[in-house]
ROFIVEX-689622 format. One record per residue (C-alpha): z, y, x. Coordinates in steps of 0.1 Angstrom, whole numbers, plus 5000, padded with zeros to 4 digits. Example, Ala and Ser with C-alpha at 12.3 -4.5 7.8 and 13.67 -1.06 7.14 Angstrom:
# residues 2
((5078 4955 5123))
((5071 4989 5137))
//
This chain:
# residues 314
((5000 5000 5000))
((4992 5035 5011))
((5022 5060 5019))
((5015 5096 5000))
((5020 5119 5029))
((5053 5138 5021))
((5044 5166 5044))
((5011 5175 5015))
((5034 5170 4988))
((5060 5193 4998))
((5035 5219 5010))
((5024 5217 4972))
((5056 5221 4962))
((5062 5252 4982))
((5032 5265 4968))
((5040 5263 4932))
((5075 5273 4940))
((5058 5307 4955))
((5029 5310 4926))
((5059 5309 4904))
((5075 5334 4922))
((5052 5355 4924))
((5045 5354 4889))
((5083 5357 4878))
((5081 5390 4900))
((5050 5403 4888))
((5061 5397 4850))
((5097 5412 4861))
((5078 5443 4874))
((5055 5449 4843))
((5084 5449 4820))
((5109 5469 4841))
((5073 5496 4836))
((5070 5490 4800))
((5109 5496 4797))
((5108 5527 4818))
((5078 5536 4800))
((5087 5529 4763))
((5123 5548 4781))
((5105 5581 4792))
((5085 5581 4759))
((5118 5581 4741))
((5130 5607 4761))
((5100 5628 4760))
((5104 5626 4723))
((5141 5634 4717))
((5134 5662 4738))
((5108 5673 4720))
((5133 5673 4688))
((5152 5691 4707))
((5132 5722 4716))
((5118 5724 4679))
((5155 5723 4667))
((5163 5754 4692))
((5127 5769 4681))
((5137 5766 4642))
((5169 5784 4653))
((5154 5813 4672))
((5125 5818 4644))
((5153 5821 4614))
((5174 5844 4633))
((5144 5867 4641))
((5138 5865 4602))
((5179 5871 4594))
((5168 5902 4624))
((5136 5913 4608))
((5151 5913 4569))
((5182 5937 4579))
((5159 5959 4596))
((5137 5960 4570))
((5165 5962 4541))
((5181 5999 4560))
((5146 6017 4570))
((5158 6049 4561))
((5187 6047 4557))
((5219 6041 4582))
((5219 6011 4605))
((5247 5999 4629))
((5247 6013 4665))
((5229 5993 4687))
((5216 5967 4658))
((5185 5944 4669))
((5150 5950 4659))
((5120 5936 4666))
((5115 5961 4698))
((5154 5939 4715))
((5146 5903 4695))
((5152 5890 4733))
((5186 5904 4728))
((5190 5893 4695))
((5183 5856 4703))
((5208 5861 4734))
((5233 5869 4714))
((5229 5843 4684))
((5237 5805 4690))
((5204 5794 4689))
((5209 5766 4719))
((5221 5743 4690))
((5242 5713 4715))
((5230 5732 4750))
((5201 5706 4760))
((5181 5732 4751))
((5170 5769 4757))
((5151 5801 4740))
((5139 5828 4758))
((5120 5857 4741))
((5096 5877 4762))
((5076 5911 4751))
((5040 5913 4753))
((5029 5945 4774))
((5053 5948 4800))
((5018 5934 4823))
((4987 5946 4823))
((4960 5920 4808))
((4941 5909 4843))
((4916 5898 4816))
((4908 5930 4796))
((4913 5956 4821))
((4888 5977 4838))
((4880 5990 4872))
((4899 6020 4868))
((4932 5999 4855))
((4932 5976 4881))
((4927 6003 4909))
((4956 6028 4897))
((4977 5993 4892))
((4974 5983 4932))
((4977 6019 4945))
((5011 6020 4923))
((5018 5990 4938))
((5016 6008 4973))
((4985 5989 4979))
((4959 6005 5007))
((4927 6019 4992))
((4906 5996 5013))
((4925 5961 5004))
((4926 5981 4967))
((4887 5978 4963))
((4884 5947 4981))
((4910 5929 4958))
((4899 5946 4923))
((4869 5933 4931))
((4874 5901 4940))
((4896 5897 4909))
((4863 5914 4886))
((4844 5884 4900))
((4868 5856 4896))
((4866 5860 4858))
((4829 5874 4853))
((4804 5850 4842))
((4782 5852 4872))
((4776 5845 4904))
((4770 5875 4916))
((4791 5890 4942))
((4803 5930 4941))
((4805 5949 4970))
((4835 5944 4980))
((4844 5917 4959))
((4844 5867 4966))
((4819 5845 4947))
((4820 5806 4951))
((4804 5811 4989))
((4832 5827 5000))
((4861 5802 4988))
((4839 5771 4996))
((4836 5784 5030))
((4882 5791 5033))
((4880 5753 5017))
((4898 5774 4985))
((4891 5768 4946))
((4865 5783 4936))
((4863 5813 4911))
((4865 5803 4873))
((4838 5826 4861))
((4855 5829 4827))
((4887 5841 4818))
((4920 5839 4842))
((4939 5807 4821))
((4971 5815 4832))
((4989 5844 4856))
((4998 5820 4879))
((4957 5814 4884))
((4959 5854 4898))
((4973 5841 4930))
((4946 5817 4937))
((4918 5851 4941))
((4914 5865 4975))
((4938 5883 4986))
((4964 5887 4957))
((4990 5865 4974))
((4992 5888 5001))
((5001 5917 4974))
((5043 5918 4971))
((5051 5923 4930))
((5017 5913 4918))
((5029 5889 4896))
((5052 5917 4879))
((5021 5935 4869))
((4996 5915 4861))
((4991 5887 4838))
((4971 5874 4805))
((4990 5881 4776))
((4973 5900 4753))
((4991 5931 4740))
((4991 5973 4749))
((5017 5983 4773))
((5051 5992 4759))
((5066 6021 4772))
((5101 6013 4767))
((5097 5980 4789))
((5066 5979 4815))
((5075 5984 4848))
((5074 6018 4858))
((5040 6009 4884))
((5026 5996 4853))
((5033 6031 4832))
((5024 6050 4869))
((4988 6033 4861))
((4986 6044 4828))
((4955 6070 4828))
((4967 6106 4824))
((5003 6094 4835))
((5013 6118 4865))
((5044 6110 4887))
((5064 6137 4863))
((5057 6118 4833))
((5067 6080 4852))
((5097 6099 4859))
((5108 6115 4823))
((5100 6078 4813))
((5126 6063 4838))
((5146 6095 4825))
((5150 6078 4788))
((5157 6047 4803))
((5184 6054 4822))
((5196 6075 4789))
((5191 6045 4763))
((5172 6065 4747))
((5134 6050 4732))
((5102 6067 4734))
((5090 6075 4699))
((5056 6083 4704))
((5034 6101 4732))
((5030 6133 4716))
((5068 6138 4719))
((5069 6127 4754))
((5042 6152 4761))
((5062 6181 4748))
((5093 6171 4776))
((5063 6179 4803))
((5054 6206 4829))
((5023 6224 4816))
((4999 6205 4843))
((5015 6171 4834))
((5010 6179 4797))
((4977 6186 4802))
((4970 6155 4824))
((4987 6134 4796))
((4969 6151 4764))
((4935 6150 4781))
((4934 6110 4783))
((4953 6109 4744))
((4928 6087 4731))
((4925 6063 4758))
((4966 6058 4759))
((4975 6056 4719))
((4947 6026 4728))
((4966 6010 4754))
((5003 6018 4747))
((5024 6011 4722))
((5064 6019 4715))
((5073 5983 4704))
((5058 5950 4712))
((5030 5940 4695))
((5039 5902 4697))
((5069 5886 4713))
((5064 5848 4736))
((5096 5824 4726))
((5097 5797 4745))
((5120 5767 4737))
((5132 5741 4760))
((5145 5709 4755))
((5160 5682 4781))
((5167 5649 4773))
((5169 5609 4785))
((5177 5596 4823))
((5158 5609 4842))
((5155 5636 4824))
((5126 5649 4809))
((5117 5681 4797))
((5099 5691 4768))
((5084 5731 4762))
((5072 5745 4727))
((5060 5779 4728))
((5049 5802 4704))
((5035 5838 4701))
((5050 5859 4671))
((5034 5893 4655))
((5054 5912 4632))
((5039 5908 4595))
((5057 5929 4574))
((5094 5920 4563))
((5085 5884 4584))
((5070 5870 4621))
((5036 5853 4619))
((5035 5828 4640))
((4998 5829 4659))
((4994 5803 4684))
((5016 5777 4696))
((5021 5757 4726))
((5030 5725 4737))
((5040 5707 4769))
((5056 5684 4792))
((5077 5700 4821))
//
């Protein structure tokens, strides 16, 4: 009779011992994924309940903010009393943060000037406020003009594709700046301290009660007497009601400056936000995940409008 060789069959053996092994391992792995998975979707989720909850919160304590206003126009109101020009303090003071995994911030259109809508003259007064030279001032409003014109076409002093391809940098978008932190990606604007203070893309006209004051400084008709009677009411507490009224506080030659580009500012200022950005955060599940809902609110009457929303993973 012939002896099996026990040297094969053990060799076998060690090999199904490994394939099974291997397998037990591989099968451990894909379900320790699916449970951090299914985990991370659960988390994603719960936080997501989270920020609406704080959002619902912040929305019906800018409506309690926005009926009392509208309930004593005209008539006496408490000192110091939200509106719709401090919702940001109103939310800050209101428990909105339901448990505290989550968070609302309110933030005023205009206090940045729209890198999407303004024009050559804009742009330039913005840098030379910013203390920018007039040579790096051309060469960077340009370069921002053709990072969100449709062509190709380079301006004087301005970057096309050729010149980011060739600095192995993204090119220009040719549209539209998506988002403000896009602005850093154009030649030369990270080189520019406080840029991102002054520039961005939400729409809105400048509010003088809460730009910075290089933003007001680039204002057309604004001299550096009228930036300074503006810092002059904020220091006092006391709002801007309109331009004409801020005119009257000015030097003949300011006035004059100011009255002469009327027109142009009631188009690009404003004494209250024309929309307000809340933004709701909410945190939840190990590790923890983050979950953002934002939404932009106009002021419809006796209510906020709610006309775009947001939503995200952090």
């Amino acid at each position: 009779m012939t002896r099996r060789p026990t040297g094969f069959v053990l060799l076998a053996v060690l090999w199904v011992m490994v394939g099974v092994g291997v397998t037990g391992l591989a099968l451990a792995l894909a379900a320790r994924r699916a449970t951090a998975a299914a985990r991370n979707r659960m988390g994603a989720m719960a936080a997501a309940w989270g920020a609406e909850d704080c959002l619902a919160r912040a929305e019906a304590e800018i409506a309690a903010v926005l009926l009392a206003q509208t309930a004593t126009d005209g008539g006496p109101r408490g000192a110091g009393a939200p509106t719709w020009a401090s919702l940001d303090r109103a939310l800050t003071d209101a428990p909105v943060s339901g448990d505290g995994r989550c968070t609302v911030t309110a933030a005023p259109s205009g206090v940045t000037v729209n890198v999407n809508t303004a024009d050559q003259e804009l742009l330039t007064a913005l840098m030379q406020a910013l203390g920018v030279a007039r040579p790096r001032t051309d060469s960077l409003v340009d370069a921002l003009l053709d990072w969100r014109d449709a062509d190709a076409i380079q301006r004087p002093n301005g970057a096309e594709a050729g010149w980011y391809a060739g600095h192995h940098r993204i090119a220009p978008r040719n549209g539209p700046f998506a988002d403000a932190r896009e602005i850093e990606r154009v030649r030369g604007a990270r080189d520019v301290p406080g840029i991102d203070s002054v520039l961005g893309v939400t729409e809105g006209r400048i509010v003088l009660d809460r730009a910075p004051l290089a933003v007001i400084a680039a204002l057309p008709g604004f001299s550096a007497e009228a930036v300074a009677r503006v810092a002059e009411h904020r220091a006092r507490g006391a709002p801007i009601t309109d331009l004409l009224s801020l005119s009257a506080e000015l030097s003949p030659g300011a006035r004059a400056a100011l009255d002469a580009r009327y027109p142009d500012l009631v188009r690009l200022t404003t004494t209250e936000p024309d929309a307000w950005i809340v933004t709701a955060r909410g945190t939840a599940g190990a590790p923890a995940v983050t979950a953002v809902v934002e939404v932009r609110l106009v002021r419809a009457g006796s209510r906020a409008a709610v006309v775009r929303r947001r939503t995200w993973i952090e």
